[in-house]
C-alpha positions as a LaTeX table, in Angstrom:
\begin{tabular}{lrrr}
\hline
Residue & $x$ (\AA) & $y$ (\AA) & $z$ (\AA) \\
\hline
Unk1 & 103.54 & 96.71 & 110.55 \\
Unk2 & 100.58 & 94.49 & 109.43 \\
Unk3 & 99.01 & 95.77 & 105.72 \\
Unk4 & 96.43 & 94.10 & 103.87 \\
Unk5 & 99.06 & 93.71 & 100.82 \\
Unk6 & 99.41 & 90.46 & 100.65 \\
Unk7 & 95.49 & 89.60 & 101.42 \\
Unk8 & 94.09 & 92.18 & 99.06 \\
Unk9 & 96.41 & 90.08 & 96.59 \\
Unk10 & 94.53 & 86.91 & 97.12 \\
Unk11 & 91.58 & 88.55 & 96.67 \\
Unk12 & 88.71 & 86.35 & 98.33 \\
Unk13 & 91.13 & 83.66 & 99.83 \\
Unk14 & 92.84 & 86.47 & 101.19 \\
Unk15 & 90.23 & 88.36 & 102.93 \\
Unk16 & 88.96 & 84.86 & 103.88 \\
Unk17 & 92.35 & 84.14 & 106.02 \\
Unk18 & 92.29 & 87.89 & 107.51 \\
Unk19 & 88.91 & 87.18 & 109.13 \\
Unk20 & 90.31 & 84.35 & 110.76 \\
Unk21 & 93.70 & 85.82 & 111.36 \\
Unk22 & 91.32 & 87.75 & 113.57 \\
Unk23 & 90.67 & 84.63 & 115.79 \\
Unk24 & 94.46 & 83.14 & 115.04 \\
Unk25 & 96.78 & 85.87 & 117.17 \\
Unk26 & 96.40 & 87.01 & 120.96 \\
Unk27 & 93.98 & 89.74 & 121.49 \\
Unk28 & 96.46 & 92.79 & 121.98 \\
Unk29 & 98.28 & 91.91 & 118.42 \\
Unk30 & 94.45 & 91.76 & 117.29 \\
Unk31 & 93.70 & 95.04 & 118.66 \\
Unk32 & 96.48 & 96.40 & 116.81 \\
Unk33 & 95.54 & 94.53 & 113.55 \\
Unk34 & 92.00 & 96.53 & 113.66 \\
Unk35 & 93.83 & 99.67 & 114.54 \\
Unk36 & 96.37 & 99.36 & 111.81 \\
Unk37 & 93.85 & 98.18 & 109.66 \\
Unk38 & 91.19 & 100.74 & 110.33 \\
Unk39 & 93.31 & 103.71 & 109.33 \\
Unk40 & 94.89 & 101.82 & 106.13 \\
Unk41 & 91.49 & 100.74 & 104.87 \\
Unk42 & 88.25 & 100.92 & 106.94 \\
Unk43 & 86.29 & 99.81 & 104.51 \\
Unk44 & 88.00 & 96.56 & 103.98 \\
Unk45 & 88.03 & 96.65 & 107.84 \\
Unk46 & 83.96 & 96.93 & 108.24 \\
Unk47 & 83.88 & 93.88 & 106.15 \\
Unk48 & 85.85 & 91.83 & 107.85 \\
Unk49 & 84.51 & 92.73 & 111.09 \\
Unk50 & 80.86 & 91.88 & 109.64 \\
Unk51 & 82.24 & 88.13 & 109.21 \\
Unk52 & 84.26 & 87.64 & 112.32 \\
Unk53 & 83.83 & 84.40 & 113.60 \\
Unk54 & 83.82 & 84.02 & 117.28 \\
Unk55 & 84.76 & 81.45 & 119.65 \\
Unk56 & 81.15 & 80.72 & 119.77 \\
Unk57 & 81.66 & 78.62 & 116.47 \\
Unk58 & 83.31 & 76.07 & 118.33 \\
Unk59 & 80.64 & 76.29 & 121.37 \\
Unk60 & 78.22 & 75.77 & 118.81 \\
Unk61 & 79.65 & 72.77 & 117.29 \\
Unk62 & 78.06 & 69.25 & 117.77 \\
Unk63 & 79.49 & 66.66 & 120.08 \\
Unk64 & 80.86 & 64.38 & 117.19 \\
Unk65 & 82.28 & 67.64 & 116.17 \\
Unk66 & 83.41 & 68.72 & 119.21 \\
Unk67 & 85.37 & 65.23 & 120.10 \\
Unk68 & 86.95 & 65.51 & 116.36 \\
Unk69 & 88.84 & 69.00 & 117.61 \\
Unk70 & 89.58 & 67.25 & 120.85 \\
Unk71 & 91.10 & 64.93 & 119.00 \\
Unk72 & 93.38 & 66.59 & 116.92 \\
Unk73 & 94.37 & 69.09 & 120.30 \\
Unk74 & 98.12 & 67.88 & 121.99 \\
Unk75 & 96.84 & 68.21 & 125.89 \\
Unk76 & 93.46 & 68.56 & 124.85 \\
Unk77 & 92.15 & 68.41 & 128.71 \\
Unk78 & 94.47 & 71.05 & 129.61 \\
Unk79 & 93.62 & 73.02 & 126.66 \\
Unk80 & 89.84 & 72.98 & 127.18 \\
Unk81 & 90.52 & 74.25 & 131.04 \\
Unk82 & 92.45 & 76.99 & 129.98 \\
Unk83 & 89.87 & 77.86 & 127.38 \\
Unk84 & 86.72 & 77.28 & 129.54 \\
Unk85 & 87.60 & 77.58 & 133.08 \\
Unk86 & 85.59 & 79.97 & 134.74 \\
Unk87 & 83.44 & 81.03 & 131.47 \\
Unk88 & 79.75 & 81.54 & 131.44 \\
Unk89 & 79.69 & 78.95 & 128.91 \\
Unk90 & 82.10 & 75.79 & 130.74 \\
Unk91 & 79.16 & 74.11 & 132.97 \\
Unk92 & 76.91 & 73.52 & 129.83 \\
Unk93 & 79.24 & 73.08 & 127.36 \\
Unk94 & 81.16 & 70.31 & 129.21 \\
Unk95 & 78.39 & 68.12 & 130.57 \\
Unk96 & 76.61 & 68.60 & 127.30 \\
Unk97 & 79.45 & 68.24 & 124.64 \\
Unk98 & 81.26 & 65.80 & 126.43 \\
Unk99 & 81.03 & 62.05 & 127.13 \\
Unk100 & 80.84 & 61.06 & 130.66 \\
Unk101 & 84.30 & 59.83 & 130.96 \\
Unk102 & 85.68 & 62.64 & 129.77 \\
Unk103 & 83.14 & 65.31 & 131.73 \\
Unk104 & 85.27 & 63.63 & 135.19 \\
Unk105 & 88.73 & 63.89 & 133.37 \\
Unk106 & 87.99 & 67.45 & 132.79 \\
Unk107 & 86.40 & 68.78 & 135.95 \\
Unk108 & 89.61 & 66.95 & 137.92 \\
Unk109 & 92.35 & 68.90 & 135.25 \\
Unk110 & 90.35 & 72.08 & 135.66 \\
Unk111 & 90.55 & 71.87 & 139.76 \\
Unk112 & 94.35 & 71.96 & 139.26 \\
Unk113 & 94.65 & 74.56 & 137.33 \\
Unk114 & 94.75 & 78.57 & 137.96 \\
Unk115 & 94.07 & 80.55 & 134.08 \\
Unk116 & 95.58 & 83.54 & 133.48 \\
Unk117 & 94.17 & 85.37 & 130.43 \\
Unk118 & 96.96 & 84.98 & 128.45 \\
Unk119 & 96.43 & 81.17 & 128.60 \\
Unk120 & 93.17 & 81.32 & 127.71 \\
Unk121 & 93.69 & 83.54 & 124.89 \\
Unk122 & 96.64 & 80.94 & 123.75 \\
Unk123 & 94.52 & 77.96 & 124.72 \\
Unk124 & 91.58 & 79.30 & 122.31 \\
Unk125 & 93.87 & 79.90 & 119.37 \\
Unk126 & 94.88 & 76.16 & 119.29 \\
Unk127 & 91.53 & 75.32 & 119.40 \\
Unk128 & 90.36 & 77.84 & 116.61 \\
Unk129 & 93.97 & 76.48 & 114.66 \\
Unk130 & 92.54 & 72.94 & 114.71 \\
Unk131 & 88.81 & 74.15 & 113.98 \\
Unk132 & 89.72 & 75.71 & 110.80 \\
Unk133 & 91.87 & 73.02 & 109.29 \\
Unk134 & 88.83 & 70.50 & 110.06 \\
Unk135 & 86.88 & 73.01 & 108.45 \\
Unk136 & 88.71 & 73.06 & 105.83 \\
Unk137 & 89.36 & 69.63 & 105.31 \\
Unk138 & 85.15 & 69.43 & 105.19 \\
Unk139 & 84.97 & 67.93 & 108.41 \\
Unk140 & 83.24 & 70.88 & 110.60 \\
Unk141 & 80.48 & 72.94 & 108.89 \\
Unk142 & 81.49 & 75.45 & 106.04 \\
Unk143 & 81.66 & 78.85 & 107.45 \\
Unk144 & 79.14 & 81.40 & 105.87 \\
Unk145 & 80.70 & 84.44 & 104.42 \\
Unk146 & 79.33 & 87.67 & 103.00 \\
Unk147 & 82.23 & 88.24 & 100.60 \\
Unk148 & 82.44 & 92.12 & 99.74 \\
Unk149 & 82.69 & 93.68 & 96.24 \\
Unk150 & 85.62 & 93.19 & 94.27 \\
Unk151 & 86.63 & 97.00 & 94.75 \\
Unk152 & 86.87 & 96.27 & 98.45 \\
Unk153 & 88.70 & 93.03 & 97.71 \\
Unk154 & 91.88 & 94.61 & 96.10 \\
Unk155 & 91.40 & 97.90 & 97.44 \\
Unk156 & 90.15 & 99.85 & 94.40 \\
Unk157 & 87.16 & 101.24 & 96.08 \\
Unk158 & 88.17 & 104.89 & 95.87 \\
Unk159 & 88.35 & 107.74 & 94.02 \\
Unk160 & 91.48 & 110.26 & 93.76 \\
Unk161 & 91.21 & 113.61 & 91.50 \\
Unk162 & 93.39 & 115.05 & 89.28 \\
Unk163 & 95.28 & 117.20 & 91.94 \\
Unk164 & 95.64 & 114.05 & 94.23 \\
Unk165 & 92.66 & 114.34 & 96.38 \\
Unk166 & 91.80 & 111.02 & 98.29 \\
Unk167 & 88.48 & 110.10 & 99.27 \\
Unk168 & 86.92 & 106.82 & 100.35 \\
Unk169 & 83.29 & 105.89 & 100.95 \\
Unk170 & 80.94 & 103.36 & 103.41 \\
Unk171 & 78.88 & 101.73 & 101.33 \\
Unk172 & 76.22 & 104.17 & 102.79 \\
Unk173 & 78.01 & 107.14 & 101.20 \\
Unk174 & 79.60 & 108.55 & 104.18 \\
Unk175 & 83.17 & 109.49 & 104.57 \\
Unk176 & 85.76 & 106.69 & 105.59 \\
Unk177 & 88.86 & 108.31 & 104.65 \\
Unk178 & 89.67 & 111.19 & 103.26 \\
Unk179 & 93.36 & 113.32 & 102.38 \\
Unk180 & 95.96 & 113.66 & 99.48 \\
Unk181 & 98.40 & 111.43 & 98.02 \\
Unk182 & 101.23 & 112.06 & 95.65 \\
Unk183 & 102.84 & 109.13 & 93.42 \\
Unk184 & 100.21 & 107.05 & 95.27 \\
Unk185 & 101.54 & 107.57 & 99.10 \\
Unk186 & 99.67 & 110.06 & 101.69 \\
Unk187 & 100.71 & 113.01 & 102.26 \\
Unk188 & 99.76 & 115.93 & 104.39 \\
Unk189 & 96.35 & 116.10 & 106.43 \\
Unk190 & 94.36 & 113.02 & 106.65 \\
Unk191 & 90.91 & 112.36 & 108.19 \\
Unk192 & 89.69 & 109.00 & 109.11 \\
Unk193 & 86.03 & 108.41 & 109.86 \\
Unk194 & 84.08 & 105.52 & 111.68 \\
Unk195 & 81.67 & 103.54 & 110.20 \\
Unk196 & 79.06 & 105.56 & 111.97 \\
Unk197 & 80.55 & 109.06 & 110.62 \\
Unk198 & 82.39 & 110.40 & 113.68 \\
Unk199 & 85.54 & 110.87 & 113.43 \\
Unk200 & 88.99 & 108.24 & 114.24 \\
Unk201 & 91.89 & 110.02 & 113.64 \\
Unk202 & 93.01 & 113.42 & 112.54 \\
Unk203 & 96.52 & 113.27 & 111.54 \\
Unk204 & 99.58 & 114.13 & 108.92 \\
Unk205 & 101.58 & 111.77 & 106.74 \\
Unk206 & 104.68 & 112.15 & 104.92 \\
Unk207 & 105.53 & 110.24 & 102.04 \\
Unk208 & 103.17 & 107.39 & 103.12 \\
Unk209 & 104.28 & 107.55 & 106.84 \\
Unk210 & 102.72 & 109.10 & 109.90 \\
Unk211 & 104.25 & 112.32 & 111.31 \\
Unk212 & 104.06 & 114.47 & 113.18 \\
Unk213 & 100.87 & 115.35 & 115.92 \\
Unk214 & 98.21 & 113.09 & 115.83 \\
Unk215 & 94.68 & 112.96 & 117.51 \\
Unk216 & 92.51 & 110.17 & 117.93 \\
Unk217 & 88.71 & 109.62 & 119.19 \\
Unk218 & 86.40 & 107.16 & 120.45 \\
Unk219 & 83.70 & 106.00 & 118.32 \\
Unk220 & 81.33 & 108.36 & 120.24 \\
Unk221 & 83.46 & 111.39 & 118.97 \\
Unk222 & 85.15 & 111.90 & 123.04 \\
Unk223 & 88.88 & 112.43 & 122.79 \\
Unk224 & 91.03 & 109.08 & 122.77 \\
Unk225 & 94.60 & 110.21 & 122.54 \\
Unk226 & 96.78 & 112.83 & 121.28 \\
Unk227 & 100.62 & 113.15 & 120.38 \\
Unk228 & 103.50 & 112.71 & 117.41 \\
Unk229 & 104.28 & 110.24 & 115.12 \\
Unk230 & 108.24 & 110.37 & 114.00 \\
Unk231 & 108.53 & 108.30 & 111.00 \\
Unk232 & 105.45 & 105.92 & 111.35 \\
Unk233 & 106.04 & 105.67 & 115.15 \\
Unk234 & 105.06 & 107.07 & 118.35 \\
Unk235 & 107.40 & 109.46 & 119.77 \\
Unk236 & 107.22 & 111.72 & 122.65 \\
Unk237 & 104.64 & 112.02 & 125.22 \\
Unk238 & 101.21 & 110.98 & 124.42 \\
Unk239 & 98.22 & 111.75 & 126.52 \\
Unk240 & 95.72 & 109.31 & 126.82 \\
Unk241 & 91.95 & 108.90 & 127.94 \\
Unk242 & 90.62 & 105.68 & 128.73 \\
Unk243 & 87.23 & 104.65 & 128.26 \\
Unk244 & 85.89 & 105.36 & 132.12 \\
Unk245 & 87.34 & 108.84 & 131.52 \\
Unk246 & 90.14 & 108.95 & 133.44 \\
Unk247 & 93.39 & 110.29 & 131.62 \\
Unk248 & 97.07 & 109.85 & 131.90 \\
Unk249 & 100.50 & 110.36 & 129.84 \\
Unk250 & 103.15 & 107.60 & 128.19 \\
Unk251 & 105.83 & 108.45 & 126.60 \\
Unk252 & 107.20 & 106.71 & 123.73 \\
Unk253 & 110.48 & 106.41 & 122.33 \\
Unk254 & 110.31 & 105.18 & 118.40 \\
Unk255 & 107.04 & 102.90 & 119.10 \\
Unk256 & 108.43 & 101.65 & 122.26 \\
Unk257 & 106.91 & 102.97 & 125.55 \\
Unk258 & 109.33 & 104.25 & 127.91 \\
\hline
\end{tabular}
């Protein structure tokens, strides 16, 4: 499972490399980051999601810029098709990013080639791999960050009573999470809140792992899914509503859908 251990660790570095972890893995291991994420610490979460940088860094970038990254890309024609072909954003970024030469070498690879959105997802990463190490290195513009307070940073914003009651706050004062913990794990009923106060995630923990029947919501408080959790996983049928409405069942068999 991915925590925020090891980032919370390394403080501002850390939370620094989560952000862009965010941009760094395909999308469906990102949407399970923010889900993972958002129940373990949606505060740290809301942060992070407030500094996501987009692809749109690297459309923004100028043409010196933009030829460094191509540059440092193995198959860097290829690459850019995967990334661009088909996008909103290829016609303008090409014939105004690119040098002449290179504007014919593209348009030829991109006629040859069929994307799948896996290899654009894969395609972007390498390019958002080699934009952050020329960032890095000081050779593409410093990306701004709103670093959060250090209680948010090591995960010390929180407040438990003396009978082990949990409760976590938005920086507006509502709820984010809220539940009991004994020697420091979660235990029986949690709730977990959006950032705009209606509800995640009702659910039950044992000894720091999720258990038994869970329901979960859509930020506009309509029902998400519902089923059990058998030692941190999904087990058993689930049933499932997607976001048109329309609702179905998977069964799951320790995490694994079956």
């Amino acid at each position: 499972m991915y925590t925020l251990t090891k980032h919370k660790k390394r403080g501002a570095d850390g939370f620094k490399d989560f952000v862009k972890n965010l941009e760094l893995f395909p999308s469906r291991t990102v949407r399970d980051m923010i889900m993972i994420t958002l129940l373990e610490d949606p505060v740290y979460l809301k942060w992070a999601l407030q500094n996501r940088i987009s692809f749109d860094y690297f459309f923004n970038l100028e043409i010196d810029e933009v030829l460094k990254t191509y540059e440092e890309l193995t198959n860097p024609l290829m690459i850019f098709a995967f990334a661009l072909k088909g996008t909103p954003e290829e016609k303008d970024f090409i014939e105004s990013k690119l040098p002449t030469p290179l504007q014919r070498q593209y348009w030829e690879e991109a006629e040859t080639r069929d994307v799948s959105f896996e290899q654009r997802d894969t395609a972007r990463i390498r390019i958002m791999e080699v934009v952050f190490k020329l960032e890095r290195l000081g050779e593409l513009p410093k990306i701004s960050w709103t670093i959060p307070p250090e209680g948010v940073l090591n995960g010390s914003a929180y407040t438990i009573d003396t009978d082990g009651n949990f409760i976590q706050l938005y920086d507006d004062g509502k709820t984010a999470l809220k539940g009991m913990v004994e020697k420091k794990l979660r235990v029986g009923r949690w709730e977990h809140y959006y950032p705009n106060g209606e509800l995640l995630a009702i659910g039950y923990y044992l000894s720091g792992e999720k258990v038994d029947e869970w329901t979960f919501y859509y930020p506009d408080g309509s029902l998400k899914s519902k089923g059990r959790y058998h030692s941190d996983k999904k087990h058993g049928t689930w049933e499932e509503t997607d976001k048109a409405g329309n609702k179905y069942t998977l069964t799951f068999e320790n995490g694994r859908i079956t």
